[in-house]
Structures are given as C-alpha cells and as structure tokens.
N, C-alpha and C positions, 0 to 999 in steps of 0.2 A: 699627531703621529709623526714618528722620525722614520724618513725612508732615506739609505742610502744607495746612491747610482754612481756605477763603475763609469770613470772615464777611460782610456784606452788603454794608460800606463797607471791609474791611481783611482782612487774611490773619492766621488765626493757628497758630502752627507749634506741633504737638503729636506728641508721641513715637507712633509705632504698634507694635504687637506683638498681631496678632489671634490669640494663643493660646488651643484649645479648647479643650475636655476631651473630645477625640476620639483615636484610637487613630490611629498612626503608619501607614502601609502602603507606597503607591509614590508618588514625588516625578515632581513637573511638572516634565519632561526643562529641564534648564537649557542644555545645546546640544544643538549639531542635529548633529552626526556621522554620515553613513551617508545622507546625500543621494543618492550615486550616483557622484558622483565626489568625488577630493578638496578638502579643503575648502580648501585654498588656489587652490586652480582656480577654485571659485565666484565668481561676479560676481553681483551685483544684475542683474535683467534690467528692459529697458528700459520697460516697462509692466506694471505688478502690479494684478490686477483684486482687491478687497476683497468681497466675497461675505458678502453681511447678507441673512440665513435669513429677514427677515421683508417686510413691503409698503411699498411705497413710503409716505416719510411719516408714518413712527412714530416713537417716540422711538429707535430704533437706527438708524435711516436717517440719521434729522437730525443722530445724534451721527458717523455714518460719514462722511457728506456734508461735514458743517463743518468737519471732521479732516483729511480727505484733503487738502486744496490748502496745510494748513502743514506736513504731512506731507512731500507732494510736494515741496517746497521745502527742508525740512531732511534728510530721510533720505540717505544718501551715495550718488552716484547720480544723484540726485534722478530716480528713473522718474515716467513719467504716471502716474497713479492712474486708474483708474476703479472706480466702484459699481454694482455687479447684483446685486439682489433677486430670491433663492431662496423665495418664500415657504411656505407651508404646513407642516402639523402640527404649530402652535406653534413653530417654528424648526428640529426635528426634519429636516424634509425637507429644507433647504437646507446643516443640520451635515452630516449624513448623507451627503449628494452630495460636501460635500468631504474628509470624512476617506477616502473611497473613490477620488475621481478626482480631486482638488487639486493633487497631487503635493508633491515638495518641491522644484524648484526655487526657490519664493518666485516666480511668477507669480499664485500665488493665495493667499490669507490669508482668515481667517477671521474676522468680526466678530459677537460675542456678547452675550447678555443675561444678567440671569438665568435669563428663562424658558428662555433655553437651559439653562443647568448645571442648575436644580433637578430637568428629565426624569434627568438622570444622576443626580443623587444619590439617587434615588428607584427607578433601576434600570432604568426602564421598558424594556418588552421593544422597543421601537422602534429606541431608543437602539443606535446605530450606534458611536458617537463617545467618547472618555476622555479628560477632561480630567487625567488622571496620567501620561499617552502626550501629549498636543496640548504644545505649548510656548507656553506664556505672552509677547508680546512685549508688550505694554503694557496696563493696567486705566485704569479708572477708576470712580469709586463714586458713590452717592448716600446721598440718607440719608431720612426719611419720619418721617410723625403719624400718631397714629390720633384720632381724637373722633367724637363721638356727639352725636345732637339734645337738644337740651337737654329736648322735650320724654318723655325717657328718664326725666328726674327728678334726673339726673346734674345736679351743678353745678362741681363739680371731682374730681379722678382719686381723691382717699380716699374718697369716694362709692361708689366699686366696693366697698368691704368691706361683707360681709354684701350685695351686689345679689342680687337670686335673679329677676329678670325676664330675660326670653331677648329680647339682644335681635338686633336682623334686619340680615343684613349684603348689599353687594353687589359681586359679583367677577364678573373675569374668566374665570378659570379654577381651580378648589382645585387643581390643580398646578403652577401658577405662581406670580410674585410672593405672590397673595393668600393661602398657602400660610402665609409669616409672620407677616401677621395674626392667621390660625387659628392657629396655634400660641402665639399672645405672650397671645392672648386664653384659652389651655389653660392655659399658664401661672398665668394669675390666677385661671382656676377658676371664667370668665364665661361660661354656656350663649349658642350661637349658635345661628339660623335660618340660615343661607346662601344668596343667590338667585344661579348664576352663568351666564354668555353674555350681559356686558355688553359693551359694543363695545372701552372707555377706561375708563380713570379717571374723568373728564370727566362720561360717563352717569352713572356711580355716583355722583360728586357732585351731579347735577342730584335723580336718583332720592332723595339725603336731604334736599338743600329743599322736593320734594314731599311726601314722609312719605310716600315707599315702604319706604323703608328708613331705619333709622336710627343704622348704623353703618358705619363708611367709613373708608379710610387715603388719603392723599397723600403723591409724591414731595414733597421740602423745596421748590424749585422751584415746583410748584403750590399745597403747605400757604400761601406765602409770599403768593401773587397772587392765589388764592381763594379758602382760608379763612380766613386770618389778617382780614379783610374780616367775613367771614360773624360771625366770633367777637367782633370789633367791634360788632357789629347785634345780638348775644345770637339768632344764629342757628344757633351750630356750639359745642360745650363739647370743649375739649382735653383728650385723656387722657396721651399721652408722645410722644414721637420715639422712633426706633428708635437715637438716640446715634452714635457715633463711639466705634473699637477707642483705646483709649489704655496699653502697657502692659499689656496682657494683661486689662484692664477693660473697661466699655463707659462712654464719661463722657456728660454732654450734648453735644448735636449745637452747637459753636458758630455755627450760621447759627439756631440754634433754641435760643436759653439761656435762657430764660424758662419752657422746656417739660421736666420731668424724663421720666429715660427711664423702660421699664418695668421695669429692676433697681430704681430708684429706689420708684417706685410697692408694688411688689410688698413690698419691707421696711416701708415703710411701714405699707402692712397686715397683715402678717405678722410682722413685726418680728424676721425672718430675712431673708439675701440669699438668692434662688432656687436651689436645684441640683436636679440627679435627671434623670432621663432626658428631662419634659417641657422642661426647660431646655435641656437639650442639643442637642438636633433644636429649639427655637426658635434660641438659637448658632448652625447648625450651620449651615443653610437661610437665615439673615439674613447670617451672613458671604458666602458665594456668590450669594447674591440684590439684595445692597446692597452692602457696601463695595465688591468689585472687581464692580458690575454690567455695566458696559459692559467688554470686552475684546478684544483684537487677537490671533489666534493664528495658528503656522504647523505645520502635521504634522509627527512624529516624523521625524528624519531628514532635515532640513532644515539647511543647513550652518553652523557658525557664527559665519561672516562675514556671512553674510544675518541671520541673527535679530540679533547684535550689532548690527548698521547700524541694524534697528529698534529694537531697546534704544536706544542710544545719541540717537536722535531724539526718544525720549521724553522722556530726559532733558534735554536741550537745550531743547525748550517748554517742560516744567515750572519750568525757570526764565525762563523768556522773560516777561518783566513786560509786553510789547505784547499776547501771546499769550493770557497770562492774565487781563486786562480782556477780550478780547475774547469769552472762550469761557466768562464766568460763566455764562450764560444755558444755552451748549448742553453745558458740563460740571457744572450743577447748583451751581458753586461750589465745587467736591470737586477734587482737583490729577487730574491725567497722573500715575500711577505706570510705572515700566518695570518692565518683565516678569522682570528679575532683582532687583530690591526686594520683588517681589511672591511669590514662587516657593516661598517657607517657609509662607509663609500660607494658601496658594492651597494647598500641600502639604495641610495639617492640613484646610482646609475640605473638599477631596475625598476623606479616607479618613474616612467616617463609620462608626462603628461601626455592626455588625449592627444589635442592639438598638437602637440611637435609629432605625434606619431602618425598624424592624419594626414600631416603637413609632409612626412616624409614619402608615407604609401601614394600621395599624390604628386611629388616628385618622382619617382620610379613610375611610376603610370603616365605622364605626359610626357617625359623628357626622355624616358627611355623605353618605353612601351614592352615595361613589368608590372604584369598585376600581380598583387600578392591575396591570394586568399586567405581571409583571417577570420578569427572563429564568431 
C-alpha cells in the first residue's frame, strides 16, 4: 500500500506496511453483506448522521465537522450529513450506543479516535463495540514528539542513557492516547511519576512551562505551533516523534525530520534495535492510537454498495490537490486513507496478543496504579 504524507511546504509519498509482531485473529469485515436486505437493493439514504462519541469542539469534532461538507459532496448520492455528539465515558458511551442501535442501513456511521480503539484493545469491561466486526470506511492518522524541560538536565535524546531521575509526566487519561507515551518511555527503561485528569494537551503543555511537570507529548500539528517555538527559546529539549509505518518499519515522521524516532533513539543507547513484549504493546497501542487515529466506521452488516460509496469518496479526496491544501491544518498533514487500503493493517493492530495485553494491564497496575477492568 502507497500512503502519502504532507510535509510542511510539499507531500511526500512513501511506501506503508504497518506490519506488527502481533498474532493474526479476526479481520476488519471488508463488506458489509447481511444488511437486511439485498445488497443490490441498497441505496445510500438521504441523510446520514455521523455520530462522534466525544464534545463538541475537540479534535474529533473539528476532524468530523471539516469532513463532512467534502464528503457530502463527493460520496455517491451526495446525502446531507449531519454531526451529533454522544459524549461521555471517554467515547465508550457514544461507540456503545451505536454498535447497539446504529443499524446498518448507513443512516448512521461512526466517527473514532484513538481513545476510542485503545478501551478495546485493552479489553475494558465497558467495551460494547469490536473493531474486528465494525467495518473500516475511511482513517486518517497523526503522528506526535515527546520532550522534556530542559531543566531535567536532558540536553538531547542520548542523554537518556544511563538517566536514573524520575521524571514527572501529565496526561489525560493512562488509557488513552497517553498510554504510548507510557509505554515508549518503558521502552527506554525511563521511571515516570504520572499526574492525570488534565483537560487537553494544551494544560499539560502549559503545566511544563510552569514546572509542574516536566515531561509531555504533542500531536505533530501542535509539536509544530508550540513547541518547535518553546525549543527555539531553550525552553522545550526534543526527545523523538512517534515516526511514520514505512515497510514494515517505523522511519522519521517527514513533517518532523530533524527529530529521530524512538526505535532510532533506543539503538542508539542500546546499540540494539528494540523488541520483546515491551516493544510490542508500544507497536501495538501506537499503530491504533496514531497512524489510523481518526476513523469512519459502519456496523457489521452493512451492505456493500454503501461502504464501497464511502470507500470510493475517500479515495477521490485523497487525491483531490484543492482538498488536500485545505485540510493540512484539520488532517494533521497525514492523507484520507480508505477503509479498504486500511483493513490488513487495521487487521494486525486489533488482534493483539494476550501477553502484550497482559503485559500492558500490568504496566498501568504497578507503575501507575490503574486497574483496568476487563471482561
């Protein structure tokens, strides 16, 4: 599969194959068969509401909102769109609502995050919803930094070899995004303090120019607008990006090529490339939490002449050169993949083996004393 990613002034086209070292299991239904009637009966229906788990105003809103009206326009059909906001239990409550009452007509679809998929891979007993059953109609990814206050001592990322200071992080949630942090930072085998029920991103950055904390990650988006500023001022020291899948690798994130990832990092002080189970579940949690973070879904069962129509529409933007200036900002500079480019990938990311998941629930339980209940 060919994915291309925006650099800042230009695109550049690089091969993808986000292959894990995860165990095979059930594949992300590639049609929708068993709608209810036959699938050549199906029609697109005239208005399809988009249903985003989370509050007005977040970054899945603004990515749902901005989408919709080129959507509307290209998908076959062309139905109204409208956005309504399910919010609570971390997204939970609004998946939940629609894997159970959605239907499959294609009246309703589903709009995700990571923090949606990570409750799934994680098991959590909430968890209504499978993304091995949900059908993939469209992704789109990001990609992220992590750095630390310079007053750490840190002055660049080999610095971390031999660190034995703990140092103090701040998140949203340890089951969400922030989750790969924790983990990238297990990885390197760097103690953390964790403070979480920050509101954004946003807080936690403020909270590290006060020296509340002083370690933090940013989407590439925000690294771009207000850190890459701070690290200018000798107020912010870069440690990696979280890279781009290249090939079954992870390379530098081209909107961040200045910045080595942490496979990068880690051999460098190690003067091995990383594997083992800690590795894995970092993989594991970073591919569903970043590269296809944002995604479009429709229920098992859904027929497919409707999912096709939204495949098809994906495709058509992602190469739309009008479309793709305009949506640097609200797609991070990361393309529109469609949900059948996606579907091999998106397969391996959600059949995590036991062990990396047990290995992780037992990470959040000793090191940061989160238990997760799971079914």
């Amino acid at each position: 599969m060919k994915i291309k990613y925006m650099k800042r002034t230009a695109i550049a086209a690089i091969g993808v194959v986000a292959s894990l070292v995860l165990a095979g299991c059930s594949v992300p239904q590639q049609s929708g068969n068993g709608g209810g009637k036959a699938d050549t009966e199906a029609k697109m229906p005239s208005q399809v509401t988009m249903v985003v788990p989370f509050a007005a105003g977040g970054g899945t809103d603004t990515w749902a909102r901005f989408i919709a009206p080129y959507l509307q326009k290209t998908v076959e059909g062309n139905p109204k769109i409208v956005v309504e906001n399910v919010e609570g239990g971390e997204s939970i409550t609004g998946a939940n609502q629609y894997v159970t009452s959605g239907g499959t007509d294609g009246k309703q679809l589903l709009v995700t995050s990571g923090s949606t998929y990570l409750p799934a891979l994680l098991n959590r007993k909430e968890v209504k919803y499978d993304f091995t059953k949900l059908i993939p109609l469209m992704v789109n990814g990001t990609g992220g930094a992590v750095y630390v206050s310079p007053k750490t001592g840190i002055k660049q990322a080999k610095d971390l070899a031999g660190y034995d200071k703990t140092l103090v992080y701040g998140g949203i949630s340890a089951t969400g995004n922030d989750l790969v942090t924790l983990l990238a930072m297990d990885v390197l085998g760097i103690p953390i303090k964790a403070t979480f029920g920050f509101e954004g991103r946003g807080p936690a950055r403020l909270a590290l120019e006060r020296g509340e904390i002083n370690l933090d990650y940013q989407t590439t988006s925000a690294y771009i607008s207000q850190v890459e500023p701070m690290v200018k001022e000798g107020k912010a020291t870069p440690l990696f990006s979280f890279g781009v899948p290249e090939n079954g690798k992870i390379v530098r994130d081209p909107a961040l090529p200045d910045l080595p990832t942490l496979e990068e990092v880690y051999e460098n002080i190690n003067g091995t490339a990383p594997s083992g189970t800690a590795y894995d579940a970092y993989r594991a949690f970073l591919t569903a939490g970043y590269f296809y973070q944002k995604g479009l879904w429709a229920n098992e069962g859904t027929p497919d002449t409707i999912v096709n129509a939204w495949r098809d529409a994906a495709t058509k933007l992602s190469k739309d050169a009008t479309f793709n200036e305009k949506a640097k900002d609200a797609l991070g500079g990361y393309p529109l993949i469609s949900g059948a480019e996606a579907a091999d990938d998106l397969k391996q990311a959600f059949s995590i083996k036991p062990e990396v998941r047990d290995y992780t629930l037992e990470l959040l339980k000793k090191k940061y004393d989160v238990t997760v209940e799971t079914k």
